[in-house]
C-alpha positions, 0 to 999 in steps of 0.5 A: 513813887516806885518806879515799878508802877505804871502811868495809869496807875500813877495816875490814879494815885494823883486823884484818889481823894474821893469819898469813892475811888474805883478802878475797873476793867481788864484782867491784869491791868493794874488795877489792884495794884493801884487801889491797895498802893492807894488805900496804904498811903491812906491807912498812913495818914489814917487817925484811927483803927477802923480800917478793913480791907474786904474781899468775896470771901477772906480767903480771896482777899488774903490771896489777891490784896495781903500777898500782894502788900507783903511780897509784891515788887510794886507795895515793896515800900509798906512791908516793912512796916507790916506784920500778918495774923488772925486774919487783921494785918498791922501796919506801924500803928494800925490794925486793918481787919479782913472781911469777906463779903461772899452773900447775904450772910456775911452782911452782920459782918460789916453791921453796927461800926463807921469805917474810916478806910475800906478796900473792897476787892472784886466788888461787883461779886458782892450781893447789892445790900453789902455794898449799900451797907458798906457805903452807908458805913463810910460816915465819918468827913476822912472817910474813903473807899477804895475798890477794884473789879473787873465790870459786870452788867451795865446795871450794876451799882458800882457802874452807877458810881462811875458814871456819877464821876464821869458827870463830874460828881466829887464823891467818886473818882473811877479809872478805867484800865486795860490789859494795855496799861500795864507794860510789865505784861508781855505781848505774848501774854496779851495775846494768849489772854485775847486769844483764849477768850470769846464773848461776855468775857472777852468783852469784860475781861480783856476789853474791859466794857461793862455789857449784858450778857447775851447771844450764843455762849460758844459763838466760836464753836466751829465743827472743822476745829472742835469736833473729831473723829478721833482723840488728839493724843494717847490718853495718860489717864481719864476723868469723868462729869456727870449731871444727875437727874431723873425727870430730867436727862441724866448725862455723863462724860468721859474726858481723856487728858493728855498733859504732852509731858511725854510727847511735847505737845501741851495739854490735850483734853477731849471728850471722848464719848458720852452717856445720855438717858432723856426719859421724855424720849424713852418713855421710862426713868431709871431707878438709882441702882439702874444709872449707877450700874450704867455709869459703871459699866460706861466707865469700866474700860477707861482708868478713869481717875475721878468722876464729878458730880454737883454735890447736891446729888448726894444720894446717888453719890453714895450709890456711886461709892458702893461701886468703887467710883471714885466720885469728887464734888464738883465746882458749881459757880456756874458762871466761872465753870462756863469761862474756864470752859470757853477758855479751854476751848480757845487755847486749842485745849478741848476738843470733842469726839464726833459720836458725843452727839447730845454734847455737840448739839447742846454747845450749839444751843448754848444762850445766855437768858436774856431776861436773866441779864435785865436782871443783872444776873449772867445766867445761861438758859436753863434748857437742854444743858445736861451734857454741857453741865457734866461736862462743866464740873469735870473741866472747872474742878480737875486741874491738870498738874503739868510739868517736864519729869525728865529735868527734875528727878524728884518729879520724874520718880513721883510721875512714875510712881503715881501715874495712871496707866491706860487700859485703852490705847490709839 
């Protein structure tokens, strides 16, 4: 065995003969390290071609399991042997096809063949009829799975699978693996992953524990620390979020962000003030037209580079375009925009303006639906979140590019070049 894997991930290789082998738990743990090395020595003694390597979508599994076998320290001994091309992956004599498995459309992908090998990547994000079909195509007596996930609900089905091994059934075989096991990662990186997290994914990703989802979702939020009465930094451009909604309130955010290029301070995001209309308590709804010249005028003073909105607002996106707004689909997965937020938050990178008193009051109420998680499903209550969701797709879809211009000249003239001058300064 290469010496670049870890004693729980040699552990696991020792015992990976299951019908089913699982590895669960923290993020950056080894896991999937563990489960494609498996998975390699399989397809190595495999007799045949019906090998897939499955992810949440084609793309994910590309990126967490193929760049891993072809460029990692760890697969270094299979990439020899390993060529990639429309979408299947030859090792010496096998082809191994790629799958994605992202919802139950992508179910007549995994119909009408028997699998002699699968890995299956993230896969507690899978809908529950893919993993049944999956399963049920793993007949032939060599057959074997391998799969990685960091945990969900306490009733999920893979979590049935690993406590079926934890009672001594010999279809499955499940390891559990923390941020801990792995000694390539360095204390300060564990400490800046425990630090930025709180609730449901602290419990899942860091600690690794298969829970609900419930409580309070910011149940950190402290006014001394978050809420301010001023912006923590000189503005290099602003962003904007907007929820769109007519019976229901209509809300929009301005973010500022500084990246600290040029103070050396990190990046800063805050919210700096907000647009809020409840036609519930004005007593009127507003046309199109009339919140389209109100997000303009709210936005008018600031250089605000792009402005987010959920995509299904398509009508008034277009009455945001005639204005010159510079609109952008947003990111809507709302569970991941909800963890890049709290993470946001945790890292001292978001902050919020005193006046944003709708935002503010609706952080405090911010709850998981606790029927919703009986379900299995990790929702949000569904109720006075207008401000929160504005401010969702601005943070989970604008990606702050952040870099030094003054040691790299090409960066330097390109940040000069593209940088965005504001028309506000503190």
């Amino acid at each position: 065995m290469p010496d670049a894997l870890s004693p729980k991930q040699l552990e696991f290789l020792k015992h990976c003969t299951a019908k089913w082998n699982i590895t669960h738990g923290s993020v950056r743990s080894g896991k999937t390290v563990a489960t494609t090395f498996g998975f390699m020595q399989a397809v190595n003694e495999c007799p045949d071609s019906k090998i897939y390597i499955v992810g949440h979508t084609s793309e994910t599994a590309f990126r967490n399991v193929i760049s891993l076998i072809m460029n990692s320290k760890e697969l270094s001994i299979f990439r020899p042997y390993c060529t990639w091309g429309n979408r299947k992956l030859h090792f010496k004599d096998k082809t191994i096809t790629v799958l994605g498995a992202k919802d139950e459309g992508a179910i007549q992908n995994f119909q009408g063949d028997t699998y002699s090998l699968v890995l299956c990547d993230e896969m507690t994000l899978y809908p529950e009829s893919i993993i049944d079909m999956i399963d049920t195509r793993l007949s032939p007596s060599h057959s074997r799975g391998f799969c990685s996930m960091n945990p969900s609900h306490p009733g999920h089905k893979i979590k049935q699978w690993i406590d079926k091994a934890a009672k001594g059934d010999k279809n499955y075989y499940a390891l559990h693996f923390t941020l801990d096991d792995n000694p390539f990662v360095d204390f300060d990186y564990k400490e800046r992953i425990r630090n930025s997290l709180s609730g449901l994914f602290y419990k899942r990703n860091y600690l690794g524990l298969w829970c609900l989802a419930e409580g309070a979702i910011f149940d950190f939020f402290d006014h001394d620390i978050y809420i301010l009465k001023r912006p923590p930094a000189c503005a290099e451009y602003w962003i904007a979020g907007l929820d769109y909604g007519t019976i229901n309130s209509f809300s929009c955010v301005l973010v500022g962000i500084s990246t600290g290029v040029q103070t050396q301070t990190g990046k800063k995001m805050w919210v700096e003030k907000e647009y809020y209309w409840n036609p519930k308590d004005t007593g009127r709804q507003k046309t199109n037209s009339e919140f389209a010249r109100d997000v303009k005028e709210f936005l008018e003073p600031y250089d605000v580079k792009q402005l987010y909105m959920d995509p299904s607002a398509a009508s008034f996106k277009l009455e945001l375009q005639r204005l010159d707004i510079n609109v952008v689909n947003a990111n809507n997965d709302v569970e991941d925009g909800i963890r890049i937020l709290t993470s946001e938050m945790k890292k001292g990178n978001l902050f919020i303006l005193d006046e944003c008193k709708h935002l503010i009051k609706e952080i405090e109420g911010y709850v998981w639906d606790g029927k919703a998680a009986e379900k299995g499903e990790d929702k949000p209550i569904k109720k006075n979140d207008h401000a929160i969701d504005a401010l969702r797709y601005a943070i989970a879809s604008h990606k702050v590019s952040v870099y030094d211009p003054y040691k790299d000249k090409q960066a330097r003239d390109n940040w000069m070049k593209n940088r965005y001058e504001p028309t506000r300064r503190y």
